[in-house]
C-alpha positions in Angstrom: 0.0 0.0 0.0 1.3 3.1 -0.6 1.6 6.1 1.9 -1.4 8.0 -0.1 -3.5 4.9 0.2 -2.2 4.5 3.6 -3.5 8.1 4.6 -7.1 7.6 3.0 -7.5 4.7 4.4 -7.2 6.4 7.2 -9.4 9.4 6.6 -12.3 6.8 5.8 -11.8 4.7 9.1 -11.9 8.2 11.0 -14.7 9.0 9.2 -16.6 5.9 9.7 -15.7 6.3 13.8 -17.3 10.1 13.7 -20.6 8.1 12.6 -20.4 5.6 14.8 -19.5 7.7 17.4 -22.6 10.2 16.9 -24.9 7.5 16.6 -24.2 5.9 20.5 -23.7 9.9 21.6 -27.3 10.6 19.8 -29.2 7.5 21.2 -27.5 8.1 24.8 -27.5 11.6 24.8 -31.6 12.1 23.9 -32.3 9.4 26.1 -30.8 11.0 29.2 -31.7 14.7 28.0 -36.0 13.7 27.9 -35.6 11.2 31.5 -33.6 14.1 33.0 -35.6 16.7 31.3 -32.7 19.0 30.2 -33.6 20.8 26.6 -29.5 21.3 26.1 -28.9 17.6 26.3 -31.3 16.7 24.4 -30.7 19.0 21.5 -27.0 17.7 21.5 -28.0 14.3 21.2 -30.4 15.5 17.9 -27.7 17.4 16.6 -25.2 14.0 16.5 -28.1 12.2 14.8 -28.0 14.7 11.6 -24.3 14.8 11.9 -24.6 10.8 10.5 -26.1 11.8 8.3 -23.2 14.3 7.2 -20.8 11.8 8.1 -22.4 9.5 5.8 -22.0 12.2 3.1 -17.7 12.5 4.3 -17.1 9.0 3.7 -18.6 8.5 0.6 -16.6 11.6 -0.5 -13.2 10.2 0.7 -14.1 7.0 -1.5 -15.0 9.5 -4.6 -11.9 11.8 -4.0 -9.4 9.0 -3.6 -10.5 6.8 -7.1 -11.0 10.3 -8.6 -9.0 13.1 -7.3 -10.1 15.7 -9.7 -14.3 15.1 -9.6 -16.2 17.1 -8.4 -19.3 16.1 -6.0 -21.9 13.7 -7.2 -25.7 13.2 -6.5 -24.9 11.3 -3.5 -23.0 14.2 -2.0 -25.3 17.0 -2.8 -28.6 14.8 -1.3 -26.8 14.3 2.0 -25.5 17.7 2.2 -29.6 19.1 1.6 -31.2 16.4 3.8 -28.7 17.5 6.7 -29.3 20.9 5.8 -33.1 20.9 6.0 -32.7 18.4 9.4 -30.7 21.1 10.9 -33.2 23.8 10.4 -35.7 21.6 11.5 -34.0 20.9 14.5 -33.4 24.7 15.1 -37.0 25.6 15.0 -37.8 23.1 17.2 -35.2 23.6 19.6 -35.9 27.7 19.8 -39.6 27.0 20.6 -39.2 24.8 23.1 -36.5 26.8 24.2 -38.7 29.9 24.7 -41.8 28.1 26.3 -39.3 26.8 28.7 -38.3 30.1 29.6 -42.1 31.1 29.9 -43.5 28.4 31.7 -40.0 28.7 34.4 -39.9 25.0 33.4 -36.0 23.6 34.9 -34.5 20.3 34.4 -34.1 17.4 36.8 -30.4 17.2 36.9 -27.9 17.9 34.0 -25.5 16.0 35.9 -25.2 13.5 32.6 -25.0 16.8 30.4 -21.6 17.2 32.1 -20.5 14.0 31.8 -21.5 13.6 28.0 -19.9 17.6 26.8 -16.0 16.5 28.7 -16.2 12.7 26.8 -17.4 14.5 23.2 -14.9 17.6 23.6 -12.0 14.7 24.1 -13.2 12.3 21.3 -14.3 15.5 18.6 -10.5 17.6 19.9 -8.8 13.9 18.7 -10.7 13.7 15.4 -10.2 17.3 14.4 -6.4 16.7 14.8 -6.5 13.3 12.8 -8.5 14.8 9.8 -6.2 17.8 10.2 -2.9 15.5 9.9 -4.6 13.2 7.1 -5.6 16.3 5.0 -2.2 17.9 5.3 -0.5 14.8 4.1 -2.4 14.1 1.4 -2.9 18.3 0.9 -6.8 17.8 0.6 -8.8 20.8 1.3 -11.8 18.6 1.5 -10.4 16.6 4.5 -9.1 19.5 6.0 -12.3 21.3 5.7 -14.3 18.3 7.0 -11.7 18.8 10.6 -12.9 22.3 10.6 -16.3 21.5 10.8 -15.6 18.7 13.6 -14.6 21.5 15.3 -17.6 23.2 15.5 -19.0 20.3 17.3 -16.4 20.7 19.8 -17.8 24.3 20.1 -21.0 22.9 20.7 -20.1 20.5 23.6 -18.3 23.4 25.4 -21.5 25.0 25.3 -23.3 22.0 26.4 -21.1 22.0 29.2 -21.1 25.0 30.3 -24.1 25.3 30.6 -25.3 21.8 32.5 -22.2 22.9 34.7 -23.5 26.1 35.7 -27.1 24.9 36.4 -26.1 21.6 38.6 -23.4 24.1 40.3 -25.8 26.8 40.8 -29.1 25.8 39.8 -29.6 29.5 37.7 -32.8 29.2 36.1 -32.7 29.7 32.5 -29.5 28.5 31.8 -30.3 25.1 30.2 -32.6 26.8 27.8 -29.9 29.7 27.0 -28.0 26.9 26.4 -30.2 25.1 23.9 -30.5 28.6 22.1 -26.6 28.9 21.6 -26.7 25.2 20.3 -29.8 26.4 18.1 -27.3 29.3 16.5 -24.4 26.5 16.2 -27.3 24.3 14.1 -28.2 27.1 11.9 -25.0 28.1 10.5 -24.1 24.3 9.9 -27.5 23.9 8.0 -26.0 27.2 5.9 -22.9 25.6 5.4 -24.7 22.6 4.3 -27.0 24.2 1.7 -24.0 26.8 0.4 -21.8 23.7 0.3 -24.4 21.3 -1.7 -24.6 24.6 -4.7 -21.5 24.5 -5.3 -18.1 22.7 -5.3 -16.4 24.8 -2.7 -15.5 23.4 0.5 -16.6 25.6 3.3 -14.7 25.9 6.5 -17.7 25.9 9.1 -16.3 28.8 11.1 
């Protein structure tokens, strides 16, 4: 094998791990976030579910890029890219509703003890996947890897919210803070869904920052 095949293999086994990865954080995260009540954790689990289906979209692009350095993005590409888009905005209408009957109703969560837990594990995991797309991409000088890292680092953005936020409210017990905290998710969401629908018309590779 040779050391570009070496590095792409790579790229798709770190790709495959990001969707494995946000399908157990998803399925755990939404679980705890409706028992424990907390709109933050919740939304963060939602969030990994439409990242899949981005992922999904990554590693059938490091198959196309590698067989065909030169193409540009196919059907495939483009219909995961709008799908994740339109989940995204879904997902931040939903979340800024609830968000602000929350707030109006005083409603609070049980605990966002598990918040905590879940934001330090996914800041770890998503900081060590940013750096190996960022190495793979500079090896093999693809701005489409490297652009991918960029936008695993907006989920590490996102879990420092999350845990801030779940922090502060099981430190302090500050009412509000869980649904301020689902609202800064709710901007993180939007400007991925952006970056999904500027992405899918046309063939540049946006940095999600």
């Amino acid at each position: 094998m040779t050391a570009t095949g070496k590095y792409y293999r790579i790229a798709f086994g770190l790709a495959v791990f990001t969707i494995i990865y946000n399908i157990l954080e998803g399925l755990i995260s939404t679980y705890l976030g409706f028992e424990d009540e907390s709109l933050a954790l919740f939304g963060f689990g939602a969030d990994s579910f439409i990242e899949v289906i981005s992922g999904l979209g990554i590693a059938h692009m490091i198959v196309r890029i590698q067989k065909r350095p030169d193409s540009n993005r196919d059907n495939f590409e483009q219909t995961a890219l709008r799908i994740t888009g339109f989940a995204f905005y879904a997902l931040v209408v939903a979340l800024v509703a609830t968000s602000l009957y929350n707030i109006w109703t005083g409603h609070k969560p049980l605990t966002t003890f598990w918040g905590v837990v879940i934001s330090i594990i996914s800041i770890l995991v998503m900081w060590a996947l940013v750096m190996g797309k960022r190495k793979v991409g500079k090896e093999l000088d693809s701005a489409p890897i490297l652009a991918d890292a960029n936008c695993t680092l907006v989920c590490v953005y996102m879990s420092i919210i999350l845990l801030v936020s779940s922090g502060i409210y099981e430190l302090w017990g500050i009412a509000y803070i869980d649904s301020l905290g689902t609202l800064a998710l709710s901007y993180f969401a939007f400007h991925e869904g952006k970056e999904c629908f500027e992405k899918a018309n046309s063939e540049k590779y946006c940095g999600c920052e």
